[in-house]
ROVEXMI-326668 format. One record per residue (C-alpha): residue number from 0; x, y, z; residue in one letter. Coordinates in nm, 3 decimals. Layout:
     i        px        py        pz   aa
   NUM         X         Y         Z    A
...
This chain:
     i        px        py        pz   aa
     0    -2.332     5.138     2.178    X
     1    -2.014     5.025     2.299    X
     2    -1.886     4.706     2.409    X
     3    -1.912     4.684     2.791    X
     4    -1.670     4.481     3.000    X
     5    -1.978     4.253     3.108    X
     6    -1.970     4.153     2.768    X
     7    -1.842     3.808     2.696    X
     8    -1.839     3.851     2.331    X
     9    -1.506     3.958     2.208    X
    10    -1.446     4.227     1.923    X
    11    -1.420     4.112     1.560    X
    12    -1.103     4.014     1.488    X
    13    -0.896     4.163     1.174    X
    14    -0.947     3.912     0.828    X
    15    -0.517     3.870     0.838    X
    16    -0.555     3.730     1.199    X
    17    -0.852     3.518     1.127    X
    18    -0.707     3.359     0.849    X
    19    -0.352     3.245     1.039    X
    20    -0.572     3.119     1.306    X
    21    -0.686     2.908     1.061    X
    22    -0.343     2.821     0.906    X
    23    -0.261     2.654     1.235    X
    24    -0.169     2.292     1.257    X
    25    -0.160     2.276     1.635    X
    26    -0.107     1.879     1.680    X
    27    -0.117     1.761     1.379    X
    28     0.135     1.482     1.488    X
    29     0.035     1.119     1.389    X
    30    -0.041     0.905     1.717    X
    31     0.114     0.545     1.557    X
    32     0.448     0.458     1.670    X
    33     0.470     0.318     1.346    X
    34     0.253     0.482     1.073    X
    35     0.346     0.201     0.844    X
    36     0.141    -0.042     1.033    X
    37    -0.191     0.096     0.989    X
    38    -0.134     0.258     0.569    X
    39    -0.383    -0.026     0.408    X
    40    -0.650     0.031     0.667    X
    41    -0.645     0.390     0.562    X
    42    -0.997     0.507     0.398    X
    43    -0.975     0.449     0.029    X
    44    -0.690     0.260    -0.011    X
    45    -0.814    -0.062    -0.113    X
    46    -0.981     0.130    -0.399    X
    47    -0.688     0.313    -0.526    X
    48    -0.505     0.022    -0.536    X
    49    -0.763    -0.182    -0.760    X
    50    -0.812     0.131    -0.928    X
    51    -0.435     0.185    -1.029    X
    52    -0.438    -0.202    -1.078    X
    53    -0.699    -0.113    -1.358    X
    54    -0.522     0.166    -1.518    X
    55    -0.265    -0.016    -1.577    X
    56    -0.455    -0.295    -1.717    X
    57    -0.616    -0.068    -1.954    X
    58    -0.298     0.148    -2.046    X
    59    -0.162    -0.133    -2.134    X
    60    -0.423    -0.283    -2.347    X
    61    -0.385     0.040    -2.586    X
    62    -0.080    -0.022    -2.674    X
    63    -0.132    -0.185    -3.048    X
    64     0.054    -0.435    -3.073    X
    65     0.005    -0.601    -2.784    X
    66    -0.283    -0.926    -2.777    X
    67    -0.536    -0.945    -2.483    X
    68    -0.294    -1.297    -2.382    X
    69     0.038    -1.055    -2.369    X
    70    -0.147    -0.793    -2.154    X
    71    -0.297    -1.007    -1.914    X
    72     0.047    -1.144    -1.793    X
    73     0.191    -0.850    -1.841    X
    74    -0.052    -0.671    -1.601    X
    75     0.008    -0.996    -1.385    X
    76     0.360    -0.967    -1.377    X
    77     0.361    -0.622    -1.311    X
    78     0.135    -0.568    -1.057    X
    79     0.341    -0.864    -0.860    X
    80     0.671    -0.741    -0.914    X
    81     0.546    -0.410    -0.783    X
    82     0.371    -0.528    -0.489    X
    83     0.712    -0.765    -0.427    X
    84     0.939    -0.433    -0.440    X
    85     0.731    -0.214    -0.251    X
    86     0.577    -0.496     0.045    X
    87     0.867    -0.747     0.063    X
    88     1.194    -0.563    -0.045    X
    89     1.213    -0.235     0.077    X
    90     1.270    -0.209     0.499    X
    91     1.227     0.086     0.778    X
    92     0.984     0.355     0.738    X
    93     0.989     0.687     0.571    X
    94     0.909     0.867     0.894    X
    95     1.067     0.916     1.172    X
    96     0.933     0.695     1.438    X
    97     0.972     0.673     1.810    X
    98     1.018     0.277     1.808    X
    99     1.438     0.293     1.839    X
   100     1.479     0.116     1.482    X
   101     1.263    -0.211     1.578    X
   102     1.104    -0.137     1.213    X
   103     1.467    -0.081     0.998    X
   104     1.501    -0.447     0.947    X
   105     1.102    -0.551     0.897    X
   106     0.972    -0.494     0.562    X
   107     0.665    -0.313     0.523    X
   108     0.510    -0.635     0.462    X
   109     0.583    -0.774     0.843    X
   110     0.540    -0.431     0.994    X
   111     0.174    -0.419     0.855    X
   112    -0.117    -0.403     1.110    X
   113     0.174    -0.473     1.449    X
   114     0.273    -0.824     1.283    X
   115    -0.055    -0.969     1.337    X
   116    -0.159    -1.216     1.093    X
   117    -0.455    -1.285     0.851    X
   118    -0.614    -0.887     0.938    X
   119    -0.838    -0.809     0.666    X
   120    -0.572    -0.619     0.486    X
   121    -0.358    -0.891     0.521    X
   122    -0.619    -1.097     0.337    X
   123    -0.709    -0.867     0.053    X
   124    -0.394    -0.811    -0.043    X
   125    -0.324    -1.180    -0.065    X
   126    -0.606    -1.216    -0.232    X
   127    -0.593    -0.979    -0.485    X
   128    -0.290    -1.118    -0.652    X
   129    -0.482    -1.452    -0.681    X
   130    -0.762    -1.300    -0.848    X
   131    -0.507    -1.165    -1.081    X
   132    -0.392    -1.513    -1.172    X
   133    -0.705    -1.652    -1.190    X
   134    -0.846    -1.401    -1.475    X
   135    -0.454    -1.419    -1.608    X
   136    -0.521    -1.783    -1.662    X
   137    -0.817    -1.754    -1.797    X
   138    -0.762    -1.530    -2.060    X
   139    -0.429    -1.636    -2.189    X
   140    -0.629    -1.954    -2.222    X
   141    -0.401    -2.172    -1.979    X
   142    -0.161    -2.129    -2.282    X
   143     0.164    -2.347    -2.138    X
   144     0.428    -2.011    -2.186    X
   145     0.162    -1.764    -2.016    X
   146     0.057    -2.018    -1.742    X
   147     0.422    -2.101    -1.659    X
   148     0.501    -1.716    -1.635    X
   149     0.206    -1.619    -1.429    X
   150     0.269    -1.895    -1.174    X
   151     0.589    -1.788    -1.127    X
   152     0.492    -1.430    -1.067    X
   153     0.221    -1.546    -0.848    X
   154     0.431    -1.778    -0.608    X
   155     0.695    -1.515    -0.616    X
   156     0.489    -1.276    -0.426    X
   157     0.272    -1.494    -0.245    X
   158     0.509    -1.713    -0.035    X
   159     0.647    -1.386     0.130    X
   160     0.263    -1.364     0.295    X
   161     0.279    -1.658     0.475    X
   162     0.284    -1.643     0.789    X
   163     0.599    -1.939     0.852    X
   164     0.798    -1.646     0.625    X
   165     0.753    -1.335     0.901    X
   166     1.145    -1.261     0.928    X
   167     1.242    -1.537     0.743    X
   168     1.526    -1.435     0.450    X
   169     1.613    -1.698     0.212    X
   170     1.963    -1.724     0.161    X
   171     2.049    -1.464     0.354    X
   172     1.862    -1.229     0.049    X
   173     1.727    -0.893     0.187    X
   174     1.907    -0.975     0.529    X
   175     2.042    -0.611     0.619    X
């Protein structure tokens, strides 16, 4: 029994031509002028970051000669000088974006969620660093050397976030 032209059903299609049909990214474009400015809302993200915020904690702890004190800041320091580079240092976008360059002179750190402050990224990655310092402090034993460090670190990183700092470059640093 053939098929008859009545027949809506169309004939099976070769396995080579279903599988490129499938292949097909047919508007796969991203939607966000900026795609920067929604990245920590993304599903997940907030977990990888504690998560990597962990590893490093814990590769850190096997080295040997290292005491729980020394990795603590360390893990403190690091984690802050990261988050400094990568959220108040480096400007633009790595994609091409449709916005005629308003985002080449905003870090990623003012181009997060349009601008607008205290969004609950915003918050938890102000928070986090806190945290940090808090279990820092607490297991260096608010030793005066550790303490000193990690409040350094801390203030380093967190008076970028405030909101009387959007634009703002001290001494001219990180200006172009």
């Amino acid at each position: 029994m053939g098929v008859s032209e009545t027949d809506p059903s169309p004939a099976p299609l070769p396995l080579m031509v279903r599988v490129f049909r499938l292949q097909m990214n047919v508007g796969v474009a991203h939607s966000e002028v900026n795609p920067n400015t929604r990245v920590m809302n993304s599903r997940g993200i907030w977990l990888t970051y504690l998560l990597l915020t962990v590893v490093l904690h814990i590769v850190l702890l096997s080295i040997p000669f290292f005491t729980v004190p020394l990795v603590w800041t360390l893990t403190n320091v690091i984690h802050n000088l990261v988050m400094y580079l990568f959220m108040h240092t480096v400007k633009g976008t790595p994609f091409e974006t449709p916005d005629q360059g308003k985002a080449r002179l905003l870090t990623h750190w003012e181009q997060m969620d349009y601008g607008v402050q205290f969004t609950s990224s915003r918050k938890f990655l102000t928070i986090s660093p806190i945290v940090l310092y808090i279990l820092a402090s607490f297991y260096t034993k608010y030793d005066s050397t550790h303490f000193l460090i990690n409040t350094s670190s801390l203030l380093t990183v967190l008076l970028p976030k405030l909101p009387q700092f959007h634009g703002v470059r001290i001494f001219g640093i990180n200006k172009y």
